[in-house]
Every structure is written in structure tokens, then in C-alpha cells.
N, C-alpha and C positions, 0 to 999 in steps of 0.2 A: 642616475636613474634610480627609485624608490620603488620598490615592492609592496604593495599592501597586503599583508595576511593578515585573514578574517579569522577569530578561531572563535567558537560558544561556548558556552559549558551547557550541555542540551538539558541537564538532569535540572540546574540551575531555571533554566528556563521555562521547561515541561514546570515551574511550579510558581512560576509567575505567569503561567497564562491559562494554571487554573484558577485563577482568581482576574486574569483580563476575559471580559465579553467584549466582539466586535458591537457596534451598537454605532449608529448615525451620529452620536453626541461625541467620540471620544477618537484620535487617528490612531490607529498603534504606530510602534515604533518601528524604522530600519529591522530593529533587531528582531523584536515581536513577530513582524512580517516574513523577517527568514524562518523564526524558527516555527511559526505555523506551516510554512510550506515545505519545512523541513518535515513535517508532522504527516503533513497530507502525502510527502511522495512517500513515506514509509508505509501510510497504510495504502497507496494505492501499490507498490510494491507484494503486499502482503496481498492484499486481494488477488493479484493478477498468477500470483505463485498460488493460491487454494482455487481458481476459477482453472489454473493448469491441470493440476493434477484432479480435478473431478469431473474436468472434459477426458484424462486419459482413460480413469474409470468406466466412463459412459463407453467409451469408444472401446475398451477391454470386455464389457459386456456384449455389445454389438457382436462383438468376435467370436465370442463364445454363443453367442445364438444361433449367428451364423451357420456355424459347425457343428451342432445341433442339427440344424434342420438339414445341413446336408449328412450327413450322418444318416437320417431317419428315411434318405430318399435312398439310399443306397441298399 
């Protein structure tokens, strides 16, 4: 029984696919296709880590409003 390991070199990559455009005329490659989706879940990683932390903010605000206003009834 064989093992396939996959390995990239991302940096290698990240510099050939600034010079690939996806475009109707041309497939990309196996590889091309990993490492754009390699691309995409980093940054949707990275979004979902700054959409966290600026929902905690909003919600830390909330809080202190909150306790404000009850503060002010008292």
C-alpha cells in the first residue's frame, strides 16, 4: 500500500499565480487550484478572526451602556 504526500512550496506558488488570471481560455492546474484555495481559506480564516473580535467589541460596548443606564436609574 502507497501513501501519497502532497507537499507546495506556498511562497513558490503565491508567485506564480501572481502572474496566472483565472479567464475562460486557460484551466489552471491541480496545483494552481490547491493553492488558490489554499489562499481563499486563509483569508476567509482571517476575516472570520477580525468579524470575532469586532462583534466582541460591539457586544463590550452594549455592556457598558447598559450599565450606564442602569446606573442612572438608580
Amino acid at each position: 500500500m502507497s501513501t501519497f504526500v502532497y507537499t507546495i512550496d506556498i511562497y513558490d506558488m503565491a508567485m506564480k499565480l501572481n502572474t496566472y488570471r483565472l479567464t475562460s481560455l486557460e484551466e489552471p492546474t491541480e496545483e494552481q487550484l490547491h493553492a488558490l484555495m489554499e489562499q481563499v481559506a486563509i483569508a476567509a480564516r482571517e476575516s472570520s478572526r477580525r468579524a470575532k473580535i469586532e462583534m466582541e467589541r460591539r457586544m463590550q460596548e452594549i455592556v457598558q451602556i447598559v450599565l450606564k443606564r442602569k446606573e442612572g436609574k438608580n
